[in-house]
N, CA, C and O of each residue as an XYZ file, in Angstrom:
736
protein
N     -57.322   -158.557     -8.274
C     -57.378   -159.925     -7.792
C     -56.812   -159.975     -6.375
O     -55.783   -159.357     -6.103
N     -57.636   -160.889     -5.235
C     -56.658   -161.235     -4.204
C     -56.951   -162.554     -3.772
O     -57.894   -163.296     -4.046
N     -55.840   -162.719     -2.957
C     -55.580   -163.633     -2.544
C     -55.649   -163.981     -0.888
O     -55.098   -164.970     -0.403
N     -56.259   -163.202     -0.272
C     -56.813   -162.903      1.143
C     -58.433   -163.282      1.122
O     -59.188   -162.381      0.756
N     -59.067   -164.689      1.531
C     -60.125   -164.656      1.116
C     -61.073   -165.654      2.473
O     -60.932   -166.716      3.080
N     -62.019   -164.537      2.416
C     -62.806   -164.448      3.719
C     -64.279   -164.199      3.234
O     -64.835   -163.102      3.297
N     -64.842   -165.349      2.744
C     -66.514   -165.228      2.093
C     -66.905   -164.323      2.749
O     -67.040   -163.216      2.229
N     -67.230   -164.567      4.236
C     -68.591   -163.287      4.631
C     -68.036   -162.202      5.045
O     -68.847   -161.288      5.197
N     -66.822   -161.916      5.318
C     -66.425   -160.727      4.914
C     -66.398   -159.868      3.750
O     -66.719   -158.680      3.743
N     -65.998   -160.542      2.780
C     -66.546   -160.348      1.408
C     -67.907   -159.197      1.476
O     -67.865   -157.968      1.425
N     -68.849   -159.928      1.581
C     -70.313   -160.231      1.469
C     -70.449   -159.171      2.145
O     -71.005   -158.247      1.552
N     -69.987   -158.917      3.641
C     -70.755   -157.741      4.666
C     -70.067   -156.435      4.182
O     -70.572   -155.324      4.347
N     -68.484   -156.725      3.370
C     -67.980   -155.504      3.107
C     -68.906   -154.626      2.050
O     -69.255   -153.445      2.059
N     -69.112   -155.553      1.275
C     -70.214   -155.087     -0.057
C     -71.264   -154.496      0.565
O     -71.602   -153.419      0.075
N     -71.911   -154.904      1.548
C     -73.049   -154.500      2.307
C     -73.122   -153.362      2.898
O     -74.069   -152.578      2.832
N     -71.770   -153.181      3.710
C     -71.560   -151.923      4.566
C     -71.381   -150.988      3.599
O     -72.040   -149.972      3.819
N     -70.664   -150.957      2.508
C     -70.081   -150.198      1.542
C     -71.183   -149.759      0.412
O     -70.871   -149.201     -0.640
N     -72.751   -150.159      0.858
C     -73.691   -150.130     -0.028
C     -73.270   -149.814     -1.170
O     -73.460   -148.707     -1.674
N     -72.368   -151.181     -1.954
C     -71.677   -151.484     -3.342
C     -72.759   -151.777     -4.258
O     -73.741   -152.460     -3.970
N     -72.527   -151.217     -5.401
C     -73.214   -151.891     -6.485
C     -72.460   -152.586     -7.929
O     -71.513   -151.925     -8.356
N     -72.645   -153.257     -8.335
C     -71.957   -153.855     -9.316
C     -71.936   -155.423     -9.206
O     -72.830   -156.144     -8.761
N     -70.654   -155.803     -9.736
C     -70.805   -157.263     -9.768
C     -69.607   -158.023     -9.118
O     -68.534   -157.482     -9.385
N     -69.548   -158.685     -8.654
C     -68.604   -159.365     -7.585
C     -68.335   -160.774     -8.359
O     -69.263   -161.558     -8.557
N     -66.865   -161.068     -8.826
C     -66.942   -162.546     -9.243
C     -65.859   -162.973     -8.896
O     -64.793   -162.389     -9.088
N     -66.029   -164.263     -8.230
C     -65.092   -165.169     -7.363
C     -64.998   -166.354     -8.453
O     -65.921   -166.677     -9.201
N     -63.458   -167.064     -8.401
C     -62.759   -168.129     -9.411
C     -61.971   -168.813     -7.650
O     -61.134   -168.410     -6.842
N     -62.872   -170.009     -7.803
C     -61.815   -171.220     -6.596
C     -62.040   -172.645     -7.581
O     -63.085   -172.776     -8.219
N     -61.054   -173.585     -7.625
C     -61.297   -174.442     -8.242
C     -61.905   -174.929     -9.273
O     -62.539   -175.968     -9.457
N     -61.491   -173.596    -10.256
C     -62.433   -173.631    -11.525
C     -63.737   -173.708    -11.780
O     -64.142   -174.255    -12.806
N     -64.658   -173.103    -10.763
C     -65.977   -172.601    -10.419
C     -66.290   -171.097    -10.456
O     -66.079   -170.457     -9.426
N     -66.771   -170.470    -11.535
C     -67.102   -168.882    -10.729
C     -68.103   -168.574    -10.351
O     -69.022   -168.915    -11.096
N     -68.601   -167.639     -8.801
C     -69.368   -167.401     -8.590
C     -69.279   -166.226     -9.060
O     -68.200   -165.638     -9.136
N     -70.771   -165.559     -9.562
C     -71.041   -164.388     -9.669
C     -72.002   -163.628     -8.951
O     -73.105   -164.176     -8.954
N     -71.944   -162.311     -8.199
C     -72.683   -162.087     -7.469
C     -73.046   -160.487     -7.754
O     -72.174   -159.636     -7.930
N     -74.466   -160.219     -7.771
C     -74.325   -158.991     -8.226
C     -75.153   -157.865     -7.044
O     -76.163   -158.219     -6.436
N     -74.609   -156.697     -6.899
C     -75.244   -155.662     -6.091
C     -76.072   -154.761     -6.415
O     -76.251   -154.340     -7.557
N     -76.769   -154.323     -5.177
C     -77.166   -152.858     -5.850
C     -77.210   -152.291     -4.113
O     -77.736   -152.823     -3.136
N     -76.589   -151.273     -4.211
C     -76.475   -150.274     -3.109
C     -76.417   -151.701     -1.507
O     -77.072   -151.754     -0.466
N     -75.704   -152.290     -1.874
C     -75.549   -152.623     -0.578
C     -75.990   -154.244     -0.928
O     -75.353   -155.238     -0.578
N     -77.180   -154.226     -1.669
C     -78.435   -155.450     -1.149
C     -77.452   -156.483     -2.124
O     -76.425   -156.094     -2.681
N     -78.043   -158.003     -2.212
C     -77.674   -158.271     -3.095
C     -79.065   -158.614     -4.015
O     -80.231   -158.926     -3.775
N     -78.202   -158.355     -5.245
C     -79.766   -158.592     -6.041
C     -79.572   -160.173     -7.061
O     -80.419   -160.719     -7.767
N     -78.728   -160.415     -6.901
C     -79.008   -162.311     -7.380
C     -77.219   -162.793     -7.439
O     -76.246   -162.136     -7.807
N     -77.320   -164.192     -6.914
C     -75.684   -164.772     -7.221
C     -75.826   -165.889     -7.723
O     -76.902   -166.367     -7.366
N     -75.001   -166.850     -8.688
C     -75.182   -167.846     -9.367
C     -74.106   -168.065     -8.952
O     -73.610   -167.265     -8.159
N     -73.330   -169.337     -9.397
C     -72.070   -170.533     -9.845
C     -72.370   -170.688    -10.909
O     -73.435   -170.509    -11.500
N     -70.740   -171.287    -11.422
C     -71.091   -171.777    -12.926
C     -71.460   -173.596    -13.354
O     -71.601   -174.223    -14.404
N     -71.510   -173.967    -11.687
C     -72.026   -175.383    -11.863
C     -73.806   -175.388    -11.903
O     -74.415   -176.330    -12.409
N     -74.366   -174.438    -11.416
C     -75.631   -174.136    -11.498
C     -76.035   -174.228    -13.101
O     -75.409   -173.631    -13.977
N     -77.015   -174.949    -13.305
C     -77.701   -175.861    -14.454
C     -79.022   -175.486    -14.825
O     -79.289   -174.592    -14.022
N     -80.187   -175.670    -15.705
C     -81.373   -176.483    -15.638
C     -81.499   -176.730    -14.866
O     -81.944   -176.016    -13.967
N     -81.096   -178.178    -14.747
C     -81.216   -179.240    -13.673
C     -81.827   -178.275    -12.005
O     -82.929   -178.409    -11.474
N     -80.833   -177.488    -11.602
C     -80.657   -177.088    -10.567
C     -81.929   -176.212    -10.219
O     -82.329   -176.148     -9.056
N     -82.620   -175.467    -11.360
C     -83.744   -174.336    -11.285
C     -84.613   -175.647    -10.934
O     -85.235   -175.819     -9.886
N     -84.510   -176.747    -12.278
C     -85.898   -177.627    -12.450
C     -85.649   -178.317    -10.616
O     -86.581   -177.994     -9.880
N     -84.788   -178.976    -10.088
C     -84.632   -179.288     -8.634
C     -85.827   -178.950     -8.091
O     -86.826   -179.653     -7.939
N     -85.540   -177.195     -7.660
C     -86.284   -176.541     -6.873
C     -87.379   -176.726     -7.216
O     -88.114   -177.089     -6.298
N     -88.155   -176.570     -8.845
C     -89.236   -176.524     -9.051
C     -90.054   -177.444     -8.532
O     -91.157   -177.370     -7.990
N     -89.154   -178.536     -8.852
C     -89.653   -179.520     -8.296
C     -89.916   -179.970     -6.932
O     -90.892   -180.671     -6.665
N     -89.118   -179.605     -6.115
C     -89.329   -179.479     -5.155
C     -90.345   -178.477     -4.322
O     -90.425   -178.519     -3.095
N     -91.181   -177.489     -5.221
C     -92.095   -176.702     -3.992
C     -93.403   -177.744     -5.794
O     -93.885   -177.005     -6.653
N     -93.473   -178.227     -5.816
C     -94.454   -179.115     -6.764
C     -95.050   -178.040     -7.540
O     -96.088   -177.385     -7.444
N     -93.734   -178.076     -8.604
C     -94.093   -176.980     -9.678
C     -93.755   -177.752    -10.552
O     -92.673   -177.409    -11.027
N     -94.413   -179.180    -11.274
C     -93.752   -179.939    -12.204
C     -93.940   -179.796    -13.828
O     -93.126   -179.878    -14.749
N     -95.036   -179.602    -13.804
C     -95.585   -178.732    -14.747
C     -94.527   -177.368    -15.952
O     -94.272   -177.245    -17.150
N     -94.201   -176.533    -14.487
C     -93.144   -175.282    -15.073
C     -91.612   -175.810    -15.289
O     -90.852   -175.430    -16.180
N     -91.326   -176.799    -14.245
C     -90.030   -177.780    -14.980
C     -89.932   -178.064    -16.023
O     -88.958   -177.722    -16.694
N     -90.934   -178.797    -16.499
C     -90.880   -179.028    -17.872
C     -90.688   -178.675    -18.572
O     -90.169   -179.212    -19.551
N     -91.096   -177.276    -18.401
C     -90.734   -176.197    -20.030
C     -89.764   -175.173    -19.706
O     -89.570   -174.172    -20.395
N     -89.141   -175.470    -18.596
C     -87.510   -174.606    -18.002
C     -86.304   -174.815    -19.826
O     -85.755   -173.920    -20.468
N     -86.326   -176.466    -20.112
C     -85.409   -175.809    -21.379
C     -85.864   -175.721    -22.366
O     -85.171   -175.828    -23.377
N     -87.181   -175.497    -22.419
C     -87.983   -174.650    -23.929
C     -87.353   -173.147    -23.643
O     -86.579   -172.551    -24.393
N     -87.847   -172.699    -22.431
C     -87.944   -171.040    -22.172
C     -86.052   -170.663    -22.433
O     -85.575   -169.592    -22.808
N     -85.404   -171.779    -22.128
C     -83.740   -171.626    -21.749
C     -83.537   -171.165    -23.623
O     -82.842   -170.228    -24.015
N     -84.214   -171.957    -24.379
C     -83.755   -171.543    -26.106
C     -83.875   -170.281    -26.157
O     -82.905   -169.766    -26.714
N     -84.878   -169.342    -25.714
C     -85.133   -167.701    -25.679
C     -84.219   -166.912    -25.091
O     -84.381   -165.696    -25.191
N     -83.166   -167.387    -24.418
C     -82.484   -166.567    -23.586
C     -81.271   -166.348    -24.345
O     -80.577   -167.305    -24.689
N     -80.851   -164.677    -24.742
C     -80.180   -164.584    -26.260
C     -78.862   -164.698    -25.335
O     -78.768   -164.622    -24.110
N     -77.812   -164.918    -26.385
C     -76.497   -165.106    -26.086
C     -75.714   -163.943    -24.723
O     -76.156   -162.848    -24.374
N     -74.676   -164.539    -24.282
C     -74.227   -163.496    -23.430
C     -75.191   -162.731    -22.039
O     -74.740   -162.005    -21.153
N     -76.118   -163.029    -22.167
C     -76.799   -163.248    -20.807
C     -77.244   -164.193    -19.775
O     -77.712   -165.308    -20.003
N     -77.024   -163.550    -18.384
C     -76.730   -164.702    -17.005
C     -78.175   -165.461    -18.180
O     -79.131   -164.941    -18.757
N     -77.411   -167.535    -18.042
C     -78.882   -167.690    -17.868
C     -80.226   -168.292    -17.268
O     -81.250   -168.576    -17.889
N     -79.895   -168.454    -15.503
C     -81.176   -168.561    -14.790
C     -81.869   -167.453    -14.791
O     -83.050   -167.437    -15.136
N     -80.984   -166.019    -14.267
C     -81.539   -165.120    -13.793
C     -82.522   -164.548    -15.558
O     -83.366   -163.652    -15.595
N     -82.287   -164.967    -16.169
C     -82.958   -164.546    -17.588
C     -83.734   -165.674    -17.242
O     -84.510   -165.218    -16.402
N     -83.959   -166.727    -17.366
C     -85.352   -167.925    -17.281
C     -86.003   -167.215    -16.328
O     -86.944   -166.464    -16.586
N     -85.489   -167.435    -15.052
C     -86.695   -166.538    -14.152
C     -87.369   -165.264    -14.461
O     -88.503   -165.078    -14.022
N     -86.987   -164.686    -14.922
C     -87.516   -163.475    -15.537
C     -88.638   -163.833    -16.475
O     -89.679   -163.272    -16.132
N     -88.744   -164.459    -17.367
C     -89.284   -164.970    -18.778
C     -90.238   -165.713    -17.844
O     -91.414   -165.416    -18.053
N     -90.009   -166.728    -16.728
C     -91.403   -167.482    -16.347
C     -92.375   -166.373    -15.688
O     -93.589   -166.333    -15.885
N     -91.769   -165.629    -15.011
C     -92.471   -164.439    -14.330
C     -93.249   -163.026    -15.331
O     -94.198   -162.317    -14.998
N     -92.374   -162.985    -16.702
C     -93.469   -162.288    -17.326
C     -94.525   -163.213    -18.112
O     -95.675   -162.775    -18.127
N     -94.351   -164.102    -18.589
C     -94.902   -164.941    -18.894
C     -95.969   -165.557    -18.063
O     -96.779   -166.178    -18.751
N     -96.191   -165.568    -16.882
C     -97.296   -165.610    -15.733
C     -97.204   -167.415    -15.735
O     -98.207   -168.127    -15.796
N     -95.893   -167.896    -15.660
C     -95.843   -169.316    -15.695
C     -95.758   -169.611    -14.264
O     -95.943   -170.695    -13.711
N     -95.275   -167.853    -13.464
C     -94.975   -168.774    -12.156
C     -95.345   -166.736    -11.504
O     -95.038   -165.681    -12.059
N     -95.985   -166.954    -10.355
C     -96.457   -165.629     -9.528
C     -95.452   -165.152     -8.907
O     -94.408   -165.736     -8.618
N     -95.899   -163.575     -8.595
C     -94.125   -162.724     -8.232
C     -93.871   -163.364     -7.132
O     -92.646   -163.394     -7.017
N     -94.442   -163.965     -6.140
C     -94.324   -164.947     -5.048
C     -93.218   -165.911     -5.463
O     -92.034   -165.665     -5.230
N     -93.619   -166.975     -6.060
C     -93.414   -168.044     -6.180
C     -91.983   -167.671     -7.544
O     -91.328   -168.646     -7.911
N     -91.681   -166.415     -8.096
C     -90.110   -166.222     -8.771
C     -89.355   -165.578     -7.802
O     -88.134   -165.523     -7.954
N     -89.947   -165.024     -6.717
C     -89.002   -164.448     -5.502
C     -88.364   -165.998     -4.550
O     -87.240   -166.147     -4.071
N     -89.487   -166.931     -4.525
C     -89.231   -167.802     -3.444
C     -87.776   -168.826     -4.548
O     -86.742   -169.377     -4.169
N     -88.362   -168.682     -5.873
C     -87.295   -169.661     -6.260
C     -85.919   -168.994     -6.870
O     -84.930   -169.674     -7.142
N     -85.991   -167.658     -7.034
C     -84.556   -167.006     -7.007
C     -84.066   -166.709     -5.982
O     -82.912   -166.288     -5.907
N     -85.337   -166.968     -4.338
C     -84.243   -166.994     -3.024
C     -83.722   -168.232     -2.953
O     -82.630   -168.147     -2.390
N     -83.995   -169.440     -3.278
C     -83.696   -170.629     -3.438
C     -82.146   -170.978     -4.237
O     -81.177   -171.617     -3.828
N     -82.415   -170.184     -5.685
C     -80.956   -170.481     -6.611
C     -79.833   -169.554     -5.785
O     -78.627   -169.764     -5.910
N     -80.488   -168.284     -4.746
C     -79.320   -167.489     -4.445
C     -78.918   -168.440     -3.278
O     -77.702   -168.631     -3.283
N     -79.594   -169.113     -2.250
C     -79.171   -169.927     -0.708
C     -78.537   -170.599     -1.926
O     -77.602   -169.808     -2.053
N     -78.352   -171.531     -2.968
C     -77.562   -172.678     -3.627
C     -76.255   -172.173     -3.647
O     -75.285   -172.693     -3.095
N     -76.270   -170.585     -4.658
C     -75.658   -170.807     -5.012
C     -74.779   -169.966     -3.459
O     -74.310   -170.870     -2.769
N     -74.591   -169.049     -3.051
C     -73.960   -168.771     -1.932
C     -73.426   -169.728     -0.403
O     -72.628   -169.585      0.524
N     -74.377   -170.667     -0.844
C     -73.741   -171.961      0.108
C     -72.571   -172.737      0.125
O     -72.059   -173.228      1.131
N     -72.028   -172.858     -1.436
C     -71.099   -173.275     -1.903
C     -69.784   -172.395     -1.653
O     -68.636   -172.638     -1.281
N     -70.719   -170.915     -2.152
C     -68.968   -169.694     -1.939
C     -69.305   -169.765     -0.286
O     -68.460   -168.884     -0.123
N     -69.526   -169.885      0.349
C     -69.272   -169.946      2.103
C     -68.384   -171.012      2.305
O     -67.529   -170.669      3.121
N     -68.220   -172.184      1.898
C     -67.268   -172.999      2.223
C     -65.530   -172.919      2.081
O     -64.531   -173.247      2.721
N     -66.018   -172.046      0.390
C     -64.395   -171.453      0.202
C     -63.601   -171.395      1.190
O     -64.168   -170.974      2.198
N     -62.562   -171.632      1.322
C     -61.257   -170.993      2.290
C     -60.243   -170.375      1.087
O     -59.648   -169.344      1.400
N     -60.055   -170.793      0.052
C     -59.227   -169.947     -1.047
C     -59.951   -169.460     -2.272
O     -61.031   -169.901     -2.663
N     -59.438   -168.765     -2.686
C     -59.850   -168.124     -4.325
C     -59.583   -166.829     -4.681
O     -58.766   -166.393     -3.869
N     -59.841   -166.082     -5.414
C     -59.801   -165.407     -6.109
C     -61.001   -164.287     -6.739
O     -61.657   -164.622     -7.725
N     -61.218   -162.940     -6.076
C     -62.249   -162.334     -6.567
C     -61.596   -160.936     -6.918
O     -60.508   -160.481     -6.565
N     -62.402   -160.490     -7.569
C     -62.472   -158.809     -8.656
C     -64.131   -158.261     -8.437
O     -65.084   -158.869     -7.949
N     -64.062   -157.113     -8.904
C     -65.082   -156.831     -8.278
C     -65.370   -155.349     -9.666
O     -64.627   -154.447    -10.054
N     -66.682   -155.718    -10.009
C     -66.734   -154.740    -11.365
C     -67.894   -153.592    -11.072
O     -69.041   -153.927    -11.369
N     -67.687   -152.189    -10.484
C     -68.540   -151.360    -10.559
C     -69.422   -150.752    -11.701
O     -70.356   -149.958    -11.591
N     -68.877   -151.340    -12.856
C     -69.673   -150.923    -13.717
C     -70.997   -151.940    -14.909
O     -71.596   -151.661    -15.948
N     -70.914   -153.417    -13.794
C     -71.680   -154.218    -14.168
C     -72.453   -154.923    -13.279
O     -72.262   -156.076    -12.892
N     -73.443   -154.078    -12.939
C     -74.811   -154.275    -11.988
C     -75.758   -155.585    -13.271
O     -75.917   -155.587    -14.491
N     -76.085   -156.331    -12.379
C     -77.159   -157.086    -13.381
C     -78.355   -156.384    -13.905
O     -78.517   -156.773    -15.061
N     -79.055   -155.722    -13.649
C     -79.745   -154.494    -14.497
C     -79.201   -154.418    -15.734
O     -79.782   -154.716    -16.778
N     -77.693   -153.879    -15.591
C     -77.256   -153.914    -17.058
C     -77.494   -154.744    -18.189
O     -77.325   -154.460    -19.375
N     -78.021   -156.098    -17.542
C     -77.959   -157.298    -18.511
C     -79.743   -157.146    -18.940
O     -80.322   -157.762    -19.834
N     -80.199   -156.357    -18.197
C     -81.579   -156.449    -18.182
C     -82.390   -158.090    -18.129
O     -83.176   -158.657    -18.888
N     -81.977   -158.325    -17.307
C     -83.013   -159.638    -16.555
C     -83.115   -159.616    -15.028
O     -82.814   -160.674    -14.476
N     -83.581   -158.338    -14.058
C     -83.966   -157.983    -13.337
C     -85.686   -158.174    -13.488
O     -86.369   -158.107    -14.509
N     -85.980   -158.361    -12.479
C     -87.627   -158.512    -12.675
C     -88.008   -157.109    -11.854
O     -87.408   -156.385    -11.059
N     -89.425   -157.115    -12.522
C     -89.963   -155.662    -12.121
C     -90.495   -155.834    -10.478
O     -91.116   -156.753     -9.944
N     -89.910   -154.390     -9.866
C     -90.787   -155.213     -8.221
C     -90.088   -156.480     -7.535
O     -90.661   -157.071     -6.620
N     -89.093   -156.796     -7.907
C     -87.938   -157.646     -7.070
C     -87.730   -157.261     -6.246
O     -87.999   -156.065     -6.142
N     -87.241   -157.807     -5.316
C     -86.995   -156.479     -4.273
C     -85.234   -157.544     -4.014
O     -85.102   -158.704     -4.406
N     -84.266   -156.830     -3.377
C     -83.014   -157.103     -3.152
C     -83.111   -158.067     -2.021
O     -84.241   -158.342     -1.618
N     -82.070   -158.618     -1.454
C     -81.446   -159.448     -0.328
C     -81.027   -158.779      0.446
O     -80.235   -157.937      0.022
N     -81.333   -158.784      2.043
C     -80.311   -158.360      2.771
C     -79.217   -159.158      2.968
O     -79.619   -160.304      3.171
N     -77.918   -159.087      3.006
C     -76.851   -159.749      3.095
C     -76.734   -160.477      4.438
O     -76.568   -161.691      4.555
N     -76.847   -159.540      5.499
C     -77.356   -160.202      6.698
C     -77.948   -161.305      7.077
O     -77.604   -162.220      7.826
N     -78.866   -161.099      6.471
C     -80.216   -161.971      6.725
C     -80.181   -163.172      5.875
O     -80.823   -164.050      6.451
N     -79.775   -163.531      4.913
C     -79.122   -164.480      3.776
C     -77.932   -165.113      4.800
O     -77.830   -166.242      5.280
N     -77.399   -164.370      4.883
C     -75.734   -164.969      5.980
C     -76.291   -165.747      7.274
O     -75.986   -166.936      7.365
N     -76.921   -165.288      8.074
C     -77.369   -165.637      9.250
C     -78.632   -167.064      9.211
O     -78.887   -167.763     10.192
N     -79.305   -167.225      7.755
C     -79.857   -168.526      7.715
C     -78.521   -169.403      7.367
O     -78.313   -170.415      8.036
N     -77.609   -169.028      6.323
C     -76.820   -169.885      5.634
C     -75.921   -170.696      6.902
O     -75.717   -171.900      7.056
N     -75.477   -169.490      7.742
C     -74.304   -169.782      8.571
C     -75.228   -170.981      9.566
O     -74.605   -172.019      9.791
N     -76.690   -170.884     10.171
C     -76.985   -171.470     10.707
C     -77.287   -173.378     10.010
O     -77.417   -174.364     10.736
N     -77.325   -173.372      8.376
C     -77.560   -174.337      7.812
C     -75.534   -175.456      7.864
O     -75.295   -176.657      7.986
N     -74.535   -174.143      7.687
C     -73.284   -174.383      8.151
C     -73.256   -175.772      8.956
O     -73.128   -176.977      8.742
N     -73.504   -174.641     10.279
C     -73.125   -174.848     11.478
C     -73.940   -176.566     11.634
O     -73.336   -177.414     12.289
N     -75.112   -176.874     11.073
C     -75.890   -177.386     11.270
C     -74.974   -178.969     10.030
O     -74.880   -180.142     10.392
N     -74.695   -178.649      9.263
C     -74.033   -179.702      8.178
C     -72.144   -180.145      8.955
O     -71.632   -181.257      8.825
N     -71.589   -179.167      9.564
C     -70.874   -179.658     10.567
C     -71.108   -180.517     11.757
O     -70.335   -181.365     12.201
N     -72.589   -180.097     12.336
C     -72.654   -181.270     13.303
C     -72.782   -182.896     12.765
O     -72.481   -183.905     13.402
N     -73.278   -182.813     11.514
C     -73.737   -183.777     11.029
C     -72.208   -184.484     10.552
O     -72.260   -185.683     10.279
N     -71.002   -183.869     10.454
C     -70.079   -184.550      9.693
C     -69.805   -185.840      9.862
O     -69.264   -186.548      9.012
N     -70.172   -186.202     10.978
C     -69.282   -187.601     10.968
C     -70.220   -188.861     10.198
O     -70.002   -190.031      9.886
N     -71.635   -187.704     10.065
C     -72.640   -189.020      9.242
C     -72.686   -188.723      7.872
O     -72.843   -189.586      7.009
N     -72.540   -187.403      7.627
C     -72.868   -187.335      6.374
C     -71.776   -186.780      5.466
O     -71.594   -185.566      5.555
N     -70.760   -187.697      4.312
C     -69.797   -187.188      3.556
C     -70.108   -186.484      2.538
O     -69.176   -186.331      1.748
N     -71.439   -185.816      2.161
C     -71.646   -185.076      0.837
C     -72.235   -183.979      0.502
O     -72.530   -184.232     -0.666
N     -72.653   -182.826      0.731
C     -73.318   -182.011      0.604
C     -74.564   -182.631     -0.712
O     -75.689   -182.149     -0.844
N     -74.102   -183.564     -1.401
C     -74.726   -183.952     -2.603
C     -75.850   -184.718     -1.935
O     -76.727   -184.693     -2.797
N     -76.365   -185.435     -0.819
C     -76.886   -186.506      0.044
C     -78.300   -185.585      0.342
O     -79.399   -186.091      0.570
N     -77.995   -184.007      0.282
C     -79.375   -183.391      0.180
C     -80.328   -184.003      1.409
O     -81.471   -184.349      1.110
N     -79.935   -184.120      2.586
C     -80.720   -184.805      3.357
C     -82.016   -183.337      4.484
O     -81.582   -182.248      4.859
N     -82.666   -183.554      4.596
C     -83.823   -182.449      4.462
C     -84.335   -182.559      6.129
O     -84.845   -183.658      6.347
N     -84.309   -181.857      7.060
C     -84.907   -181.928      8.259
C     -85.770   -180.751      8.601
O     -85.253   -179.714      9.018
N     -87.384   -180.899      8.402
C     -88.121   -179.881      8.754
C     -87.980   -179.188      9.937
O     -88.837   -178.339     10.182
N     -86.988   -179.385     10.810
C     -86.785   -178.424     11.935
C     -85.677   -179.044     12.331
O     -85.573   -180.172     12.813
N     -84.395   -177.816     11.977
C     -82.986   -177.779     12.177
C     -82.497   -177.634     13.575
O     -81.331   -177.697     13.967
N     -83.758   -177.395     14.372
C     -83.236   -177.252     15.968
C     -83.367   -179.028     16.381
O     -83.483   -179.303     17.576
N     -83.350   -179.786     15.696
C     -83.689   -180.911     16.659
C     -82.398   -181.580     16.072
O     -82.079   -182.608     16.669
N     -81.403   -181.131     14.792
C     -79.854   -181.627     14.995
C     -79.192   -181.703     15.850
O     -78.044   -182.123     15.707
């Protein structure tokens, strides 16, 4: 456990260190979990992440249809396993949703959920080499990983971009949407 806590340091150390395993952060009675493989990351959740939160997105690229049956597919997902990264899996073998369109919405649950651990300034992480999400087997076939980089460098710019806005907007919850972030 420590108590020295620096999100994207975190994040780039795992990266440089082409770590694999599982990374889990406790701040304010939230855990994020984040899991590796050689460096990349291969999916991160919170434990406020829901239904709700998958069906959001779905809804949002007008997938209303596959919302709908997000908590039919959620009853299949056996005990003790993550369970978005198991729904996504199940819509994708199931051909409910194209390897496209389960990449675009598990890059979606990972920007959610890593947006939140960027704000951290305190908490608490451990770090488990011997529990890669593979292990849980709800990896999809042909996934391909995250660069950490490249995840960091949209997020930090969405940051930077929700700071200018502070003095208008008190909520991250307000979800307010601007098709081109250069004109903040």
């Amino acid at each position: 456990m420590n108590n020295s806590f620096q999100p994207i340091q975190i994040l780039q150390d795992a990266a440089a260190k082409c770590k694999s395993g599982h990374l889990q952060i406790t701040a304010n009675q939230v855990t994020w979990d984040l899991y590796f493989t050689g460096g990349m990351l291969e999916n991160a959740t919170h434990s406020l992440q829901s239904l709700a939160t998958m069906q959001h997105y779905l809804l949002r690229n007008n997938q209303e249809s596959i919302a709908k049956i997000v908590p039919n597919v959620a009853k299949n997902v056996p005990p003790r396993q993550p369970l978005l990264p198991s729904i996504l899996k199940q819509l994708g073998q199931k051909n409910h949703l194209t390897a496209d369109e389960v990449l675009s919405l598990k890059t979606d649950l990972i920007e959610d959920a890593l947006e939140s651990y960027l704000w951290l300034r305190e908490g608490e992480y451990h770090w488990r080499d011997d529990q890669p999400l593979s292990s849980h087997h709800t990896t999809i076939k042909g996934d391909d990983c995250f660069i950490i980089s490249n995840l960091l460098d949209n997020l930090i710019i969405r940051m930077k971009a929700w700071q200018k806005l502070s003095a208008v907007i008190s909520s991250p919850y307000q979800r307010l949407f601007c098709a081109n972030p250069a004109l903040i």
